[in-house]
Residue, then its C-alpha position, 0 to 999 in steps of 0.5 A: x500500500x503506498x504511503x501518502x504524504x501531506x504538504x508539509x512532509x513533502x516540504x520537510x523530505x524535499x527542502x523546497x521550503x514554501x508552498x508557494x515554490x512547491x506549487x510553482x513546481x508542480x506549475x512547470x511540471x518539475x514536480x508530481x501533482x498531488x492526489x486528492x484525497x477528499x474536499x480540499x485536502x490533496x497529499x502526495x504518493x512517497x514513492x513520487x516524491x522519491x523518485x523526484x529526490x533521486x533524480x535530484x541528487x543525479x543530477x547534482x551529482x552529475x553536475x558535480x562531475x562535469 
């Protein structure tokens, strides 16, 4: 069963630090959209926002090789 994380975990596990820069994210397609888990409440799938901190850390450490 996956695990869903609310806004402020995903802000904790990512370091995006705001709302207002998480959702720009999600508003240029550089981080999943959340599912809505009823009335306004959304929450984000873990394995998603993992996979999004992996490729972070690819990425840095790509850069730090160049």
């Amino acid at each position: 069963m996956e695990t869903l994380l609310r806004l402020p975990e995903v802000l904790t596990r990512t370091g995006i630090g705001s709302k207002p820069n998480l959702y720009a994210k999600i508003a240029a397609g550089t981080f999943p959209k959340p599912v809505k888990i009823g009335g306004r409440a959304v929450a984000w799938p873990e394995s998603r926002v993992q996979q999004w901190i992996d490729a972070a850390i690819a990425a840095a450490d790509k850069e730090g090789q160049q």
